[in-house]
C-alpha positions as CSV (number, residue, x, y, z in Angstrom):
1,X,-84.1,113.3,227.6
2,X,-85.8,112.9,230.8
3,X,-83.8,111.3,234.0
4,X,-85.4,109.2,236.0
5,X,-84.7,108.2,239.8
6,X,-84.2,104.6,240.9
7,X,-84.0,103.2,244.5
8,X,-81.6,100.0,244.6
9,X,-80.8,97.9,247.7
10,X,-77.8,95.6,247.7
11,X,-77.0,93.2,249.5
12,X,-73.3,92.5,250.8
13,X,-71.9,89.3,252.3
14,X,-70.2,90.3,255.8
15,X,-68.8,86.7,256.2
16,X,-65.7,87.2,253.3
17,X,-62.9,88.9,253.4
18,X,-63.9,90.9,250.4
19,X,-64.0,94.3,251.9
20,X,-66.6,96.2,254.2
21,X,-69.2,97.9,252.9
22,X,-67.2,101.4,252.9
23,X,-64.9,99.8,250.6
24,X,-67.4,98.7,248.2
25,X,-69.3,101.5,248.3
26,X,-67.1,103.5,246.2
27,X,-66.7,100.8,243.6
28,X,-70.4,100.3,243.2
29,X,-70.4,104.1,242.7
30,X,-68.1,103.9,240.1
31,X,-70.1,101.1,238.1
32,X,-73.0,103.0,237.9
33,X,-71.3,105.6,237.0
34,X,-69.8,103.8,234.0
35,X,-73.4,103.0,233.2
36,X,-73.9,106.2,232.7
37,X,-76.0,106.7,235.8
38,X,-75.4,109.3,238.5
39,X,-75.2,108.2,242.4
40,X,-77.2,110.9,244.5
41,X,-77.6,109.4,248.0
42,X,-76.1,106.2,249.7
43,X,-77.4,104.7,252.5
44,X,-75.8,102.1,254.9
45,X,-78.6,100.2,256.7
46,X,-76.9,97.7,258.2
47,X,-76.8,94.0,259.5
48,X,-80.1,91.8,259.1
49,X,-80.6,88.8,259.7
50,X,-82.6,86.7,256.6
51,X,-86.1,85.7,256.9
52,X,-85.6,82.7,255.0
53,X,-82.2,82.2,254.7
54,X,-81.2,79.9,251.7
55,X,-78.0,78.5,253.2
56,X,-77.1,77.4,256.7
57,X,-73.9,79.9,256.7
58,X,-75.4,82.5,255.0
59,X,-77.9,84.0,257.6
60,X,-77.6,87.7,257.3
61,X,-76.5,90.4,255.2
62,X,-75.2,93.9,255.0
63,X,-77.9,96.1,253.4
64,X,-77.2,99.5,251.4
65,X,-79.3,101.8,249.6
66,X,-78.7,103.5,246.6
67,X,-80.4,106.5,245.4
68,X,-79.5,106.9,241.3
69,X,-80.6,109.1,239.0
């Protein structure tokens, strides 16, 4: 079976008190891991500001990129 390579950005609310995106990072690792998929590179890109934001208090967003094989 061939692997295949994906490129996944997600998209983190910085407004809760959830965790910072060096605390999720490691628990989005291990999800895709479960999914049998195999995390090769993450990147953190962070803070940007939406072009259309869909609500009022939700303007921007920290961005991270996944590369998975």
């Amino acid at each position: 079976m061939t692997s295949r390579n994906y490129s996944a950005t997600i998209v983190i609310d910085p407004r809760g008190t959830d965790g910072s995106s060096s605390e999720m990072i490691p628990k989005l690792t291990e999800i895709i891991a479960q999914s049998e998929g195999e995390v090769l590179k993450v990147q953190e890109l962070g803070q940007h500001d939406f072009a259309y934001p869909t609500k009022k208090e939700f303007t921007r967003g920290t961005y991270l990129q996944f590369d998975i094989s």
